[in-house]
Kinemage of the C-alpha trace (Angstrom):
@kinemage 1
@onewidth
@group {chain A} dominant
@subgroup {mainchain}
@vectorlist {calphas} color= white
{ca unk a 1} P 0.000 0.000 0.000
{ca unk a 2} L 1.244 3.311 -0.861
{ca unk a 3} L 2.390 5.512 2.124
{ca unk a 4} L 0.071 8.538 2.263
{ca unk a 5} L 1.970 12.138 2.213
{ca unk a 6} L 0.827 15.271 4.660
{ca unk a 7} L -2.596 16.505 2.862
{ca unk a 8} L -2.002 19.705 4.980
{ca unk a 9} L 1.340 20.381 2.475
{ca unk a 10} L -0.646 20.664 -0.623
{ca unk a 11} L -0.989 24.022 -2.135
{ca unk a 12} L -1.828 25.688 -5.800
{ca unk a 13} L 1.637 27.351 -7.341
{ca unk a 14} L 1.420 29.407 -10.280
{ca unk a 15} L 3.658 30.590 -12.361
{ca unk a 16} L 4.743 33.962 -14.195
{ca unk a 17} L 1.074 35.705 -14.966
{ca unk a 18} L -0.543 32.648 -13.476
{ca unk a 19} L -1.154 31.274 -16.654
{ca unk a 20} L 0.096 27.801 -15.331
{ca unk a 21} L -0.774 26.393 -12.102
{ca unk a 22} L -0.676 22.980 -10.547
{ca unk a 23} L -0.939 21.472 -7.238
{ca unk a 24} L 2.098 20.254 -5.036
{ca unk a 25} L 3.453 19.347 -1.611
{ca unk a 26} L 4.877 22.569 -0.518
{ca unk a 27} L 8.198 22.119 2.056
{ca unk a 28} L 10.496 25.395 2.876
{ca unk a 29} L 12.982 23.564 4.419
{ca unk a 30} L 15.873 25.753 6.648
{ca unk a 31} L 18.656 23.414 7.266
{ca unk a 32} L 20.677 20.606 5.265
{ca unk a 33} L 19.224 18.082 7.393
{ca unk a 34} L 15.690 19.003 6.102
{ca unk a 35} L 16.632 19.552 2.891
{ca unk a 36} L 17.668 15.722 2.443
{ca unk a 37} L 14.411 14.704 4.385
{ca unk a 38} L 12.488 16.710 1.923
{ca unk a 39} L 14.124 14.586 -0.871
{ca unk a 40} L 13.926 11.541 1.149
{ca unk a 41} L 10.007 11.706 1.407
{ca unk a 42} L 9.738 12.561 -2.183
{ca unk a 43} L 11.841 9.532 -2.919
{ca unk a 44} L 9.266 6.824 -1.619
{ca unk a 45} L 6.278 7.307 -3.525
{ca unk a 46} L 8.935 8.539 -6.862
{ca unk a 47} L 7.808 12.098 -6.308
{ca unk a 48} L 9.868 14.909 -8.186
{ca unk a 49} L 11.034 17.811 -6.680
{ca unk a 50} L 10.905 21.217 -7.745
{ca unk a 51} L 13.235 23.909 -6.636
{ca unk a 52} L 11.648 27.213 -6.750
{ca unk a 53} L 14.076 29.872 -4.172
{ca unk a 54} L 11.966 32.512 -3.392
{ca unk a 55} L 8.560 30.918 -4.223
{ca unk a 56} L 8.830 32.979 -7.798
{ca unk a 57} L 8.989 31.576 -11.534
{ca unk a 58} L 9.151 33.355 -14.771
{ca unk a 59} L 6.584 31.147 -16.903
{ca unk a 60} L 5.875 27.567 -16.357
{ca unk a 61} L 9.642 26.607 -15.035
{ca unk a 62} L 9.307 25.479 -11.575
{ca unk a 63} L 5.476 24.128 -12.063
{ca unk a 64} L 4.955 20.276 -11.811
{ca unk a 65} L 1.751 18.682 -10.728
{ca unk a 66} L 2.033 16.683 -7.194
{ca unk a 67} L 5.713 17.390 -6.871
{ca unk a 68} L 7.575 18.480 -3.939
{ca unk a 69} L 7.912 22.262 -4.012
């Protein structure tokens, strides 16, 4: 059975203009430690994860439906 991830981490990102949007599991992680956990929880259901800095894209760059923001 599939491991269920934190529903409470889902939000709606956008990009440039908002012209594409898609839902994902948002993290903002601090430290190197929770970096790696980020990419370890993405790992086990083969999540991808997107690396957005500052929460900003120009156009549809950082936008991936159910990834790991």
């Amino acid at each position: 059975m599939a491991e269920l991830l934190e529903s409470t981490r889902i939000r709606r990102i956008s990009g440039f203009g908002m012209t594409c949007v898609a839902d994902g599991y948002v993290y903002a992680p601090t430290t190197v430690a929770q970096v790696r956990e980020v990419f370890d929880i993405a790992r086990r259901p083969q999540r991808k994860v997107v690396l957005r800095g500052t929460g900003l894209s120009y156009g549809a760059a950082a936008i991936l439906p159910a990834a790991f923001v």
